[in-house]
C-alpha positions in Angstrom: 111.8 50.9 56.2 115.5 51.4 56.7 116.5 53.6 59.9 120.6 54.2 60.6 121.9 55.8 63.4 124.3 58.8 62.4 125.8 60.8 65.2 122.9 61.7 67.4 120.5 61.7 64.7 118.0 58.9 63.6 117.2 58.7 59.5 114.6 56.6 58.7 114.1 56.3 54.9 110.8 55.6 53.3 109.8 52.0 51.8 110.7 53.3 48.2 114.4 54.5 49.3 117.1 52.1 49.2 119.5 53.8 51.5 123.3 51.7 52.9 125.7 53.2 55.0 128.9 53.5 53.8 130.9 53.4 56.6 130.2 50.6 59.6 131.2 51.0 62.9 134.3 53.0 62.2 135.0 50.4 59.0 134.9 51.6 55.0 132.9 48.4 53.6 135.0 45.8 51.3 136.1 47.2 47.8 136.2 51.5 48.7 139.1 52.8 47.4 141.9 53.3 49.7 142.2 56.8 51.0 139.0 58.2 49.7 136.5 59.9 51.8 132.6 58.9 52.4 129.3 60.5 53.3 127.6 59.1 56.1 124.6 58.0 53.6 123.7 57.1 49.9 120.4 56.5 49.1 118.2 56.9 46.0 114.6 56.7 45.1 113.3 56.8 41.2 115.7 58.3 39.4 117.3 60.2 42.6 120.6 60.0 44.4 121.0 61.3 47.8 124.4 61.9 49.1 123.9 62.6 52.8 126.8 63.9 55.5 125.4 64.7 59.1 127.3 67.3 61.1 125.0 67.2 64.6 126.8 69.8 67.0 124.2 69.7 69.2 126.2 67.4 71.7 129.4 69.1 71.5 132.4 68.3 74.6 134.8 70.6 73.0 135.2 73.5 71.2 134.8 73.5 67.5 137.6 74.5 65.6 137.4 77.6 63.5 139.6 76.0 60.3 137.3 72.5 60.4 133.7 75.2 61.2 135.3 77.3 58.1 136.1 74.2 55.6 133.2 72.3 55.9 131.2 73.6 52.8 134.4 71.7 50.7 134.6 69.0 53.0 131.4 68.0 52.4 131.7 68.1 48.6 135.0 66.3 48.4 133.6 63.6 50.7 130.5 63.6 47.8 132.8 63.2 44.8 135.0 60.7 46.6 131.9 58.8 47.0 131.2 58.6 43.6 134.7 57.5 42.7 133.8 55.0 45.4 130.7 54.0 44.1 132.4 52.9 40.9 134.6 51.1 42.4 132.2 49.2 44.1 130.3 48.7 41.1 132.5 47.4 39.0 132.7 44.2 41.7 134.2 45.1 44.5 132.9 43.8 47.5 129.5 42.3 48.6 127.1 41.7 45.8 124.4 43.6 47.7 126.3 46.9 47.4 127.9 46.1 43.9 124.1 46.1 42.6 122.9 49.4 44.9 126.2 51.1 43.8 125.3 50.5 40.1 121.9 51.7 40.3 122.9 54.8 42.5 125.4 55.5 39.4 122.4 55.1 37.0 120.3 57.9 38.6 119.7 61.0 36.4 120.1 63.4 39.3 122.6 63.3 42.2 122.0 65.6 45.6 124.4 66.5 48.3 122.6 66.9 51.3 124.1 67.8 54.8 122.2 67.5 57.5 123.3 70.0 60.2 122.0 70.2 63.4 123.1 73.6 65.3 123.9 73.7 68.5 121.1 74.7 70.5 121.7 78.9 71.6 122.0 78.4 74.8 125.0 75.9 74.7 128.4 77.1 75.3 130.0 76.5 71.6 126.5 78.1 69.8 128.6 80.5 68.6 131.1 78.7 67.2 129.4 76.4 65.7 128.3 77.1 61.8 125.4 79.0 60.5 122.8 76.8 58.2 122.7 79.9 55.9 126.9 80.6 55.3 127.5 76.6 54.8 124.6 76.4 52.4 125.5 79.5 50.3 129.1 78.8 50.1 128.2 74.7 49.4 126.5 76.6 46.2 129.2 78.3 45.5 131.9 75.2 46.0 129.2 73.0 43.8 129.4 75.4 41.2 132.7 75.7 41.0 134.5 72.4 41.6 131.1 69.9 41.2 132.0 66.7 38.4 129.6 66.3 36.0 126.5 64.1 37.2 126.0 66.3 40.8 122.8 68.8 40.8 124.4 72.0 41.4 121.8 73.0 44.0 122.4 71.2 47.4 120.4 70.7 50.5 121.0 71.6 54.2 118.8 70.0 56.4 118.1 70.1 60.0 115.5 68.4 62.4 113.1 71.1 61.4 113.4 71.7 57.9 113.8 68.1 56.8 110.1 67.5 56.5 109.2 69.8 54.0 112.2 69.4 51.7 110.7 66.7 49.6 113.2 64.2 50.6 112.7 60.4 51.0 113.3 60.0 55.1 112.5 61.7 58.2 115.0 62.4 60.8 114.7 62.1 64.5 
């Protein structure tokens, strides 16, 4: 089993998931195009691609800001298609040989996801008002898939929390 740490949120992905983070310690791996965004995750399973971003604002110090709260539904799907610009790249050589042969095979898959995992703020907190409804960033993530998505994303994306994650059919759990 694979766990990563993302934010304050543990994902620990089954035996049959191959799962990498993109992003290390503040640091884009070797070979990811300059300037392009990432998910926190990829992972697949069968014939499945996960692209996985985790917004947890249950630990918040400061207020969120309206504009980033508002923008997040196409921040999320630009950081999804950038990764898949990304993925190429790293498939076509660049970088460790590890993540040249789980980029190729992530590319390969028949269906790719965007999932975000968000965790709201818990009601009593200070910023639980601010902070964005499940339900808005899932409908207008639809509606930005639908639009905007490149060929090779499922249309329908997934947004997950701590207590919806287990019965979503999905290959990890989150802790």
């Amino acid at each position: 089993m694979t766990t990563f740490q993302v934010e304050q949120l543990q994902l620990t992905f089954s035996p049959n998931a191959d799962a990498f983070q993109v992003e290390r310690g503040g640091t884009v791996v070797q070979g990811w195009p300059q300037g392009r965004k990432v998910v926190d995750v990829v992972a697949r399973a069968d014939a499945r691609a996960w692209l996985i971003e985790v917004k947890d604002y249950r630990v918040v110090s400061s207020p969120p800001q309206p504009a980033k709260v508002a923008a997040l539904p196409e921040v999320v799907l630009q950081k999804a298609v950038d990764s898949l610009v990304g993925l190429a790249a790293l498939a076509s050589g660049a970088g460790e040989a590890s993540l040249q042969a789980h980029a190729l095979a992530t590319l390969q898959t028949t269906t790719r996801s965007v999932v975000l995992h968000l965790e709201p703020a818990p009601a009593h907190h200070a910023y639980a008002a601010l902070c964005p409804n499940p339900a808005n960033v899932l409908l207008k993530l639809q509606q930005a898939l639908r639009a905007q998505a490149p060929p090779g994303i499922h249309p329908e994306p997934l947004v997950l929390s701590l207590r919806t994650t287990p019965t979503a059919n999905v290959p990890w759990s989150t802790r």
